[in-house]
N, C-alpha and C positions, 0 to 999 in steps of 0.2 A: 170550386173543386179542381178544375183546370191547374191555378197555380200551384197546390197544394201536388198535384200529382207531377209535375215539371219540376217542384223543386225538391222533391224527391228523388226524382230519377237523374238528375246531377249531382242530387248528396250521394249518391249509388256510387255513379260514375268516378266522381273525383273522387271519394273513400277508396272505390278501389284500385284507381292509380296511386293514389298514396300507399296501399298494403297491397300491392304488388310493389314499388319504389323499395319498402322496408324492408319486406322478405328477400328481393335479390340484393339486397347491400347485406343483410346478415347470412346469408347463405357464403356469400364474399367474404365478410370476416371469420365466418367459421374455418370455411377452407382454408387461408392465410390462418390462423390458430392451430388449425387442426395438421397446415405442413412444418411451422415454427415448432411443436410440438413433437412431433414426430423424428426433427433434426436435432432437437436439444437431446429427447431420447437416446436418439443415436452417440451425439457426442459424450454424454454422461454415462453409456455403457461403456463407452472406451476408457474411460477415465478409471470406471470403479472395475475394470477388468484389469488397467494399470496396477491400482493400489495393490491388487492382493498378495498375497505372499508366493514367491518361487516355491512349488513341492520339489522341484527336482534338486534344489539343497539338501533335503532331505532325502527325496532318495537316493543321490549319490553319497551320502553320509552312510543309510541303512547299506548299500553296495560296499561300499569301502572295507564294514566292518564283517560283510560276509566274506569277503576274498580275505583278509586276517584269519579270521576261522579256518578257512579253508586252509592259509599259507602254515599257520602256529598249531593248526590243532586245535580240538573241541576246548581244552582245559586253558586255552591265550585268554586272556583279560579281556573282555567286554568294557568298556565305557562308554555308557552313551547317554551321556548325561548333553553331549556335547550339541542333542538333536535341539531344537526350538521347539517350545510349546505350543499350543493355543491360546495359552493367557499370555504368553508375555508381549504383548504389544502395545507400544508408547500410547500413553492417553490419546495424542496426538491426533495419531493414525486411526485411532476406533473414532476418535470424533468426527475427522476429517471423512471417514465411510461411512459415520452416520449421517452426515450431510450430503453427502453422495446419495446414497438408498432415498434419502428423503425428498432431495430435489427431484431425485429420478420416479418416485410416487407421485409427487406431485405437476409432475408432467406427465406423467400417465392418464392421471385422472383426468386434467387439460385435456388429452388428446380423447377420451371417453366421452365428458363431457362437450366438444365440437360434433364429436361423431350422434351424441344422441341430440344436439339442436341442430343439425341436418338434417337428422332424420324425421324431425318432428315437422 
């Protein structure tokens, strides 16, 4: 009975230096995930804040055509055909900020997912 309880309480011992070993080295890769994370975040806001369209083309366009009004008179010709839509943007460009949005979800959830194996 002797040995039996001795090699027990060394399977104790060394099991739990090895799961203490395991939990601070994933703790460490979380946080190293969880700051990578965080930074791509960062860079891929600026990017997809890059992409988006100037409003102030438009609204110095909508401007423009109010001082007309004002300078010609209510009955001056309006055209404003000249404003930019919402649809017309090059395939391109919609692909290119779908891949933006998506990378930038999937680093989110990276950084979700470190944050809930820390916390576990």
């Amino acid at each position: 009975k002797d040995v039996q309880s001795k090699f027990w309480a060394t399977y104790k011992r060394v099991s739990n230096e090895y799961d203490d070993d395991f939990l601070e080295r994933a703790n460490d890769d979380m946080a190293i995930i969880l700051t990578f994370a965080g930074l791509f975040s960062a860079v891929n806001s600026t990017f997809i804040v890059g992409m988006q369209p100037n409003p102030a083309d438009t609204t110095n366009f909508l401007m423009l055509q109010l001082i007309k009004i004002v300078a010609e008179g209510p009955n001056a010709v309006n055209d404003i055909n000249g404003l930019s839509s919402s649809t017309g943007y090059p395939s391109s460009t919609v692909w290119m900020q779908t891949l933006a949005y998506a990378s930038l979800s999937f680093s989110v959830l990276a950084a979700f997912g470190a944050v809930m194996g820390k916390q576990w």
